[in-house]
C-alpha positions as CSV (number, residue, x, y, z in Angstrom):
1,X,75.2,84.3,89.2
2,X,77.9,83.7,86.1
3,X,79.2,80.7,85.5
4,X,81.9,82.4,83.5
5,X,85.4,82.1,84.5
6,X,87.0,84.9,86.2
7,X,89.2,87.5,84.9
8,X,91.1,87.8,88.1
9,X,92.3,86.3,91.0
10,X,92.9,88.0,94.6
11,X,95.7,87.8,95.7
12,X,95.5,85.1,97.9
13,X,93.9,83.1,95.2
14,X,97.2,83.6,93.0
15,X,99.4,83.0,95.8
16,X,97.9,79.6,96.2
17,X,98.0,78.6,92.5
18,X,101.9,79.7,92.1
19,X,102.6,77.9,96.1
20,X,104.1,81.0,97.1
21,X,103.3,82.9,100.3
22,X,100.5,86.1,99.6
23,X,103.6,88.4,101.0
24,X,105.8,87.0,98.4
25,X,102.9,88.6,96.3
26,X,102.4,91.7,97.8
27,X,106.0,92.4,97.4
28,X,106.6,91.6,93.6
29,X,103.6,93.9,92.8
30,X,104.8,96.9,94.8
31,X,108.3,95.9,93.4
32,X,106.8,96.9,90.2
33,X,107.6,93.0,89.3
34,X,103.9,91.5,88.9
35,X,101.2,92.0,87.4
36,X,98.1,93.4,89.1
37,X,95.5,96.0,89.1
38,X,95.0,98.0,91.7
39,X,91.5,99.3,92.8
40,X,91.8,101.6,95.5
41,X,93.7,99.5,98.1
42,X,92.8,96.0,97.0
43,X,95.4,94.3,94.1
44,X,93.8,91.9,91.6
45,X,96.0,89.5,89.3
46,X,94.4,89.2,85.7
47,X,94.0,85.4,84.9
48,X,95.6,85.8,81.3
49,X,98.7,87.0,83.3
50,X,99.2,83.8,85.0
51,X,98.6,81.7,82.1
52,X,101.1,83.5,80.1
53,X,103.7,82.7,82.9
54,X,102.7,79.4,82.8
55,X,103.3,79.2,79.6
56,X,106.3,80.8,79.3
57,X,107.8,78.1,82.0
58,X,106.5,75.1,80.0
59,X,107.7,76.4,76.1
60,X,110.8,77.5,77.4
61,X,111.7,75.0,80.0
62,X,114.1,77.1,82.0
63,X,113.4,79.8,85.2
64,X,110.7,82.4,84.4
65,X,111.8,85.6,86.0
66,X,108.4,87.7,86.3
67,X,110.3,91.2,86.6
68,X,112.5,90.2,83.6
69,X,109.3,89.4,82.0
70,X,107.2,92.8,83.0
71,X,109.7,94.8,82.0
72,X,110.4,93.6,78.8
73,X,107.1,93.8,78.2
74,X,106.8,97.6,79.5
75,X,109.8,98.1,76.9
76,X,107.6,97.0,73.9
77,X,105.1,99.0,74.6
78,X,106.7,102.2,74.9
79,X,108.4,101.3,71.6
80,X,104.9,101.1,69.9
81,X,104.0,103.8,71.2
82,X,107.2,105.9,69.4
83,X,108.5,108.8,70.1
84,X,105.8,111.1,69.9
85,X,103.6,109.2,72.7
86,X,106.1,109.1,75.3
87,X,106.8,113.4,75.4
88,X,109.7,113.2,73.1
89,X,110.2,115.1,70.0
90,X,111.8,113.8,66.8
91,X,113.7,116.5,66.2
């Protein structure tokens, strides 16, 4: 077995770490306000993702909104992608 550390967490794994209940979970990733990857019916939580809301909490020293967060970053992305990638014309 790897001693590597893992790239996700379960659910229930996450919901521990953050003290929150796993339905508080659930509900942010079908809120589309977490993040997570879904594999047929079970929801993982990529490691990097928590540590980036951890340290977004600690630099900025206010409330971290995760669906603030998500979506800002969804925003950026469809901006690098440009017009083209997203269906759009530039005419």
């Amino acid at each position: 077995m790897s001693s590597t550390a893992p790239l996700f967490h379960t659910v229930a794994e996450t919901a521990e770490l953050l003290r929150v209940d796993t339905a508080t979970v659930y509900r942010a990733i079908r809120d589309d306000a977490f993040p997570a990857v879904r594999i047929r019916g079970r929801y993982v939580i990529p490691v990097k993702a928590i540590e980036q809301l951890v340290e977004a909490a600690t630099e900025g020293g206010g409330c971290v909104d995760v669906g603030q967060m998500i979506a800002r970053q969804r925003i950026a992305r469809e901006l690098d992608r440009g017009p083209a990638a997203q269906g759009r014309s530039l005419e």
